[in-house]
C-alpha positions, 0 to 999 in steps of 0.5 A: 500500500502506497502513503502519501502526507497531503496538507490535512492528512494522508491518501493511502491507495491500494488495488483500485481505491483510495483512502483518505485519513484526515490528522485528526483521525490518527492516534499515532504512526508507529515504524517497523522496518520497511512498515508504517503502522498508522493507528486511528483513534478509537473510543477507549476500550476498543481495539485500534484499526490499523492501516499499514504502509510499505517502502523499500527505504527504512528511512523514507518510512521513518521520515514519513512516520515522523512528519504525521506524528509532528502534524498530529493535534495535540491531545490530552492524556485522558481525553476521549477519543472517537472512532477515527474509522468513521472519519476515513473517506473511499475512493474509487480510483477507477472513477478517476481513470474513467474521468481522465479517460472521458477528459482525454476523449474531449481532448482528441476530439477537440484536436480533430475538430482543429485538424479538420478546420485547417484541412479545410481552409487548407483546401479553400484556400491553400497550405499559406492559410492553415499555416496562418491559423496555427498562431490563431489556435496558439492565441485561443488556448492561451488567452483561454487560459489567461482568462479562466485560471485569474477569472475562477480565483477571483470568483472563488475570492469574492465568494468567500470574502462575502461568506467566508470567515477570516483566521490567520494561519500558523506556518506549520512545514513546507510540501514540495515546492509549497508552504503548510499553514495550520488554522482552526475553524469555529469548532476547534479543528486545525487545517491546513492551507498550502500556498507560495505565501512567505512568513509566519504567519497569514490571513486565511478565509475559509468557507463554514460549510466546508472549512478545508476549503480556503484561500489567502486574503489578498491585498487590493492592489493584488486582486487589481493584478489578477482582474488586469491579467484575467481582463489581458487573457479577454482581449488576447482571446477576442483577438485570436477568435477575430483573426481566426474569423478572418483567415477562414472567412478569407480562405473560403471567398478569397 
């Protein structure tokens, strides 16, 4: 079985499913070897449910164990522990395969209808024409892109400035190339939030109905810079749509 430490627990996957341990339904990750034995909380009296993780290196499973253990809350000796199975969550990977299978097919199909539009032209009016769509179709995806991504985390901003509640984050570790910031929600539970941001400390929104779901609160000037490149990724967008307009509709009555 495969282990992976995510921002706010760790993903297990075994033969066609996924398992999702949030931190809180840890009690403890105990090293044996190549294996990780990671323990969930259980009410007392009641034997621990254990999933246990594999590695060839003895010191990658007792980084790993070490990592969890550091993440796990802090809990008093006698406090009352739930069933941290209840907590777990199972996924499919074979949905995933299947939705990465239906995201390849739009993408073929999206290539096709391309090739079949430059054939064409290419027909009407000659190689010079498809040639001169290739930097049209280059424009389109990219001012797609520069559009979408600023304009969703905008969204995204807006919506949880209005209903979000704002806490400021504790730096907690750094993942890959990201930076772990701890913060707890209304109920006392800790999540954590990754992101490029430096310091020690941050100002997070998170959503109440869902409170692993946050963003950074940024400054003004800085939801200016996103609304400016989302407006960039419009106009270069319009910009390649009319050119790519022009050069059919010229290879077909010129």
């Amino acid at each position: 079985m495969v282990a992976r430490l995510v921002h706010d627990g760790v993903l297990l996957e075994r033969a066609g499913e996924e398992l999702a341990i949030p931190l809180t339904a840890i009690e403890r990750v105990v090293v044996d070897g190549r294996r990780a034995a990671i323990e969930l909380t259980v009410p007392d009296g009641t034997a621990p449910h254990v999933h246990c993780a594999e590695d060839e290196s003895v010191v990658a499973v007792a980084a790993f164990a070490d990592a969890v253990n550091r993440l796990l809350p802090t809990r008093a000796q006698g406090e009352p522990r739930a069933d941290g199975s209840t907590l777990v969550t199972v996924r499919s990977l074979a949905v995933q395969e299947r939705r990465m299978t239906a995201g390849g097919a739009a993408l073929i199909v999206l290539l096709l209808a391309t090739g079949a539009v430059m054939m064409a032209v290419g027909v009407a009016g000659g190689a010079r024409y498809s040639a001169m769509l290739v930097p049209a179709f280059i424009g389109i995806l990219i001012g797609w892109l520069t559009a979408y991504l600023p304009s969703r985390s905008l969204r995204r901003t807006w919506w949880l400035r209005k209903h979000g509640i704002a806490v400021i984050a504790q730096f907690s570790h750094n993942t890959d190339r990201m930076r772990a910031y701890r913060y707890s929600d209304t109920s006392g539970e800790s999540h954590f939030h990754t992101t490029t941001s430096h310091g020690q400390r941050i100002e997070v929104i998170y959503d109440p109905g869902n409170p692993s779901r946050a963003v950074v609160r940024e400054s003004l000037a800085m939801r200016c810079m996103t609304t400016v490149l989302a407006l960039v990724g419009l106009a270069t967008l319009a910009g390649a749509l009319w050119y790519a307009y022009t050069v059919i509709t010229d290879a077909f009555t010129g």
